[in-house]
C-alpha positions as CSV (number, residue, x, y, z in Angstrom):
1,X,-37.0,95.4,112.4
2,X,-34.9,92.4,114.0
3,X,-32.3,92.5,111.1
4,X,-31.4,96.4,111.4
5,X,-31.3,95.8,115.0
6,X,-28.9,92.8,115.1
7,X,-26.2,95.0,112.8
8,X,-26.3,97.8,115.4
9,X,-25.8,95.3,118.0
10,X,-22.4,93.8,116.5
11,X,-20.9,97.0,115.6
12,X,-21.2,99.1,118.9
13,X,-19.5,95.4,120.5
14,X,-16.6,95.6,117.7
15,X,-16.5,99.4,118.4
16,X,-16.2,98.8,121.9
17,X,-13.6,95.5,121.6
18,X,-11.3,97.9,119.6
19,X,-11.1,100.8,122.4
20,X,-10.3,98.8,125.0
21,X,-7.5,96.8,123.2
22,X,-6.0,99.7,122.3
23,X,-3.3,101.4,124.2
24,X,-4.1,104.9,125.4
25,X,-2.2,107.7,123.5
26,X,0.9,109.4,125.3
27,X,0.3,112.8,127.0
28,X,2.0,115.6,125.2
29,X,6.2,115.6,126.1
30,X,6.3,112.2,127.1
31,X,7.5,109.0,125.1
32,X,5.6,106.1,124.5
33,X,5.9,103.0,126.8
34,X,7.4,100.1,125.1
35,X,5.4,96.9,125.2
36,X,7.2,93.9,127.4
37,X,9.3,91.8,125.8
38,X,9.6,94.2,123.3
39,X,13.6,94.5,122.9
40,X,14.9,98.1,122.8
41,X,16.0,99.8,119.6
42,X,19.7,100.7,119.3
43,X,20.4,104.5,119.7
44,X,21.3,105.6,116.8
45,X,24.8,106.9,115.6
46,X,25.2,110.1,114.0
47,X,26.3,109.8,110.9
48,X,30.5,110.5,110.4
49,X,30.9,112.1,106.7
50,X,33.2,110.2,104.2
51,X,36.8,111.4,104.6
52,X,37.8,113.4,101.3
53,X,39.9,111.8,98.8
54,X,43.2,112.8,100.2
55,X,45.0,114.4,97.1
56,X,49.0,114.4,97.0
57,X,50.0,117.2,94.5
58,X,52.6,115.6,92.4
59,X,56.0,117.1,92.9
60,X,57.4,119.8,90.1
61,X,59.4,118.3,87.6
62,X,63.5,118.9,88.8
63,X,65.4,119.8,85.4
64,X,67.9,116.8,84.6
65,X,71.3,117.6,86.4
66,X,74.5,116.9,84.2
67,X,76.1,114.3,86.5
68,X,79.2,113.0,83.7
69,X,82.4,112.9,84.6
70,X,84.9,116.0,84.4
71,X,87.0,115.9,81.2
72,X,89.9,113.5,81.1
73,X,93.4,115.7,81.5
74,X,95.0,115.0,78.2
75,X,98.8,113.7,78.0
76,X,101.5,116.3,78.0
77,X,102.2,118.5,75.3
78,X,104.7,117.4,73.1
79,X,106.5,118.7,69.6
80,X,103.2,116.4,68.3
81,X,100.1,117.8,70.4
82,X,97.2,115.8,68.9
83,X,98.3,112.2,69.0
84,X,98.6,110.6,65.7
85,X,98.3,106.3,65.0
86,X,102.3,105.5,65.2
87,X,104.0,102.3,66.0
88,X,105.0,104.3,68.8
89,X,101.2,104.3,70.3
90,X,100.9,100.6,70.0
91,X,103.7,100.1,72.6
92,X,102.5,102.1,75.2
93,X,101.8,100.7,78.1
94,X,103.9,97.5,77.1
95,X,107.9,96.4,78.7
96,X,110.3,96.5,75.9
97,X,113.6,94.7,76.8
98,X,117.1,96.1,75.4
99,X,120.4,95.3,74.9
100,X,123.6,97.9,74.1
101,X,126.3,98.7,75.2
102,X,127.6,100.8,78.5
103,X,130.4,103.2,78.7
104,X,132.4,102.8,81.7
105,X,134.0,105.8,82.7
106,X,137.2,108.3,81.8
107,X,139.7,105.3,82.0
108,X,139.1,102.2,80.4
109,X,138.9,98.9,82.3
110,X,141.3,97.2,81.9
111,X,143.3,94.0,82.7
112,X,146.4,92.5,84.0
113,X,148.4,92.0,81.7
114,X,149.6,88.3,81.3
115,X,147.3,87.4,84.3
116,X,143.9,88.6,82.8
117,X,145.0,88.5,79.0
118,X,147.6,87.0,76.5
119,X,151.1,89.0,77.4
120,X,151.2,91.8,74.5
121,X,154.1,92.8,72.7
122,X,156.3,96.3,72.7
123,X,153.2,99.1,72.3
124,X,150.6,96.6,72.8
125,X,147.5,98.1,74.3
126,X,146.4,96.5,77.1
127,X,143.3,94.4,77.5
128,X,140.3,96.2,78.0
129,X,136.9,95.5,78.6
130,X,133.8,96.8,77.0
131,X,130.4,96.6,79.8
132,X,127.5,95.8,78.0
133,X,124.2,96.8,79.7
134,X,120.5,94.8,79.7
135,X,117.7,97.0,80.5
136,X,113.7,97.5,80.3
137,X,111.5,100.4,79.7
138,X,107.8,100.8,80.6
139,X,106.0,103.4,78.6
140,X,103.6,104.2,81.7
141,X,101.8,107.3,79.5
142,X,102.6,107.8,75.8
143,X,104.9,110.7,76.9
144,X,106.6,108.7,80.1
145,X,108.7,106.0,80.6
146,X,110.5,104.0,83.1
147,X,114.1,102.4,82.6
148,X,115.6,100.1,84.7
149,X,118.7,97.8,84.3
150,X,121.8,96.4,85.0
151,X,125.5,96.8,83.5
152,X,127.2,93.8,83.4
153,X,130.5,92.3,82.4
154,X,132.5,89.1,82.9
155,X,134.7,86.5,81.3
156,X,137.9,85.2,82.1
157,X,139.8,82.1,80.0
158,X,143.5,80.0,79.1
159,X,146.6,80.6,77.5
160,X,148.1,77.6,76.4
161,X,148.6,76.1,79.7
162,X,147.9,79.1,81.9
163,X,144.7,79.5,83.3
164,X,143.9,84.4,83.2
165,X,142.2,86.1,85.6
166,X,138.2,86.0,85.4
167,X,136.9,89.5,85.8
168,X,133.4,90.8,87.0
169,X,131.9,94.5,86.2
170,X,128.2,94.6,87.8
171,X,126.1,98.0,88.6
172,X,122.2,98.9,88.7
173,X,121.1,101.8,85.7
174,X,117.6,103.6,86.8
175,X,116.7,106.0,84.2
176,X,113.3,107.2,82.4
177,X,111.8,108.7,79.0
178,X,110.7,111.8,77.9
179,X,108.6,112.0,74.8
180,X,109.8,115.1,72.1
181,X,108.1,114.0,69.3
182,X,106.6,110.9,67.5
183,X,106.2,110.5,63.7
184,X,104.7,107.0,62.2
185,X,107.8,104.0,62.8
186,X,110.0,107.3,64.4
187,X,110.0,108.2,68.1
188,X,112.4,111.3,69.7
189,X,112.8,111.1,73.2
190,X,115.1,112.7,75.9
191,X,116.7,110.0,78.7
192,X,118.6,110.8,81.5
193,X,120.0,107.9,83.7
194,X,122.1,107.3,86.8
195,X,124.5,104.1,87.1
196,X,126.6,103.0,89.2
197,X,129.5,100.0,88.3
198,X,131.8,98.3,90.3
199,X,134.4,96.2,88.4
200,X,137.3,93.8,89.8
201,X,139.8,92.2,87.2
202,X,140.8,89.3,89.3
203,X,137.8,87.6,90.9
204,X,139.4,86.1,94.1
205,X,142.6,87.9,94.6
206,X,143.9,90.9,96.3
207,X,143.5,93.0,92.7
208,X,142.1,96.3,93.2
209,X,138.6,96.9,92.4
210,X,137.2,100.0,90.3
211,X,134.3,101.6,91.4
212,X,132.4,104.1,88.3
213,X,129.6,106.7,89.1
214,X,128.2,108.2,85.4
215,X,125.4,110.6,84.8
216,X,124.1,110.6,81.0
217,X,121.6,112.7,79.7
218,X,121.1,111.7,75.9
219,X,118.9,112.0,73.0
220,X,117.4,109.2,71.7
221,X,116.1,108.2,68.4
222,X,114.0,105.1,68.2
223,X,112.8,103.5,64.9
224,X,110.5,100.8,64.8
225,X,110.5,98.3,62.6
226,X,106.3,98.8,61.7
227,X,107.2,99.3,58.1
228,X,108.0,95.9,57.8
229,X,105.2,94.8,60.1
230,X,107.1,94.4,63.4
231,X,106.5,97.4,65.8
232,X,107.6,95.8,68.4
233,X,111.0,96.0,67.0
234,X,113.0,98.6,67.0
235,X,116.4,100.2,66.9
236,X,117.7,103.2,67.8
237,X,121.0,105.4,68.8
238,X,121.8,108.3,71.5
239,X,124.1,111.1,71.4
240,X,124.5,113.5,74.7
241,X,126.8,114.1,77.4
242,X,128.2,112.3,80.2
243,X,129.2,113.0,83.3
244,X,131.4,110.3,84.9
245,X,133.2,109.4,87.9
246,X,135.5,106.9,88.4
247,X,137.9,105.7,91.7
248,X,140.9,103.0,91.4
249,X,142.7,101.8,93.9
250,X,144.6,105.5,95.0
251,X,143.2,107.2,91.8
252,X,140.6,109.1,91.5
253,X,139.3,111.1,88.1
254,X,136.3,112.5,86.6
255,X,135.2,113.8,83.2
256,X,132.5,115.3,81.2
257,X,132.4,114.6,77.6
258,X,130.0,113.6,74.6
259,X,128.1,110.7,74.8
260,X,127.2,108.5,71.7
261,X,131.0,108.0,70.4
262,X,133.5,111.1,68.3
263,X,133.0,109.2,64.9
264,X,130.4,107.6,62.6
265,X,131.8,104.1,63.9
266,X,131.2,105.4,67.1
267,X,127.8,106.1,67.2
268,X,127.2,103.1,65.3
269,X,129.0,100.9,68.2
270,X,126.5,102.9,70.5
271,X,123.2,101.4,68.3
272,X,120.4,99.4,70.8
273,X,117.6,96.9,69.8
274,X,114.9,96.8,71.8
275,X,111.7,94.4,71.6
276,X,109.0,95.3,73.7
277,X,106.6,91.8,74.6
């Protein structure tokens, strides 16, 4: 009877040990207190959703846009449309350098006689002088070309013991090229030119000077040497008319005639060389 007793004993004073320790439960609506020194829980955040995977649409394909250059304007048409390999095409672009002769004008130049060459006998002709010019060309396209040059003339000299006049012919030739038609070593080309010559047979005394004005329009036919493996050589001749001016002293004359010479030995006379570097 003590043992029953004893366990009835220790369990209603752990029953009662329990109750009191505990802390009473909240009324209904309210929160529970928080124990001291207890600290306080952070209020909690609503939750922000992930932002979505931002997605860039790709851009449409743009077709490919022909962006090469406008067809280059071809060179001039000539007797030979399509270019052809000549010896004419490897020169273009290059300064050939030419020597030939120059016609001077409706009367001859001529000197004093006696003073400016040996005295002449009964029907002697008189001394005259022959200009020579130097000149250059640039082909600038295969159908155009630039001349520029200078007529020149001079010499003087001694008879026995008397000294003759030394004479001087200088003018500036401008001129350019025309391309007609081109054919392997062979090149046909029209070339007007404007000079103008001043001449004085007695450099130094009160002789009269000659003053020449000359308009040519020729055509010229160039040959280059390729068949024999020099291109840059040729030679050439021009036929064409002239038209030329000429004032001495108190005369005064003009003329239009044939340019190129009035016989084979003429045109032959009239023949140029030309290298171009």
């Amino acid at each position: 009877m003590r043992l029953p007793t004893a366990v009835v004993a220790v369990a209603t004073v752990g029953w009662s040990t329990f109750a009191f320790a505990a802390p009473p439960a909240p009324a209904p609506g309210f929160a529970a207190p928080v124990p001291v020194g207890t600290p306080a829980a952070a209020p909690a955040t609503p939750s922000t959703p992930a932002p979505a995977a931002a997605t860039t649409a790709a851009p449409a394909a743009t077709p490919p846009t022909d962006v090469s250059a406008p067809p280059a304007v071809g060179p001039v048409p000539t007797a030979d449309e399509t270019p052809a390999p000549s010896d004419h095409d490897a020169v273009v672009g290059r300064i050939g350098i030419e020597v030939r002769r120059f016609d001077p004008g409706p009367m001859p130049l001529a000197l004093r006689d006696g003073l400016g060459c040996p005295m002449g006998g009964a029907g002697t002709a008189a001394c005259e002088v022959t200009m020579g010019a130097l000149a250059a060309r640039y082909w600038w396209t295969r159908n155009l070309a630039l001349n520029a040059g200078a007529a020149f003339a001079v010499g003087g000299g001694r008879n026995d013991t008397q000294s003759l006049d030394t004479y001087l012919g200088v003018g500036p030739i401008v001129g350019m090229s025309l391309l007609l038609g081109n054919w392997k070593h062979l090149a046909i080309s029209a070339s007007p030119e404007l000079a103008l010559v001043w001449f004085k047979p007695a450099v130094g005394s009160d002789s009269g000077s000659t003053t020449v004005f000359a308009l040519h329009g020729a055509l010229e036919a160039e040959t280059h040497l390729g068949f024999i493996g020099v291109p840059a050589l040729s030679i050439g001749l021009l036929a064409g008319l002239a038209f030329e001016y000429e004032s001495a002293s108190s005369t005064r004359l003009w003329s239009v005639g044939v340019l190129g010479g009035n016989s084979i030995w003429g045109a032959l006379s009239n023949l140029f060389i030309r290298y171009y570097l």
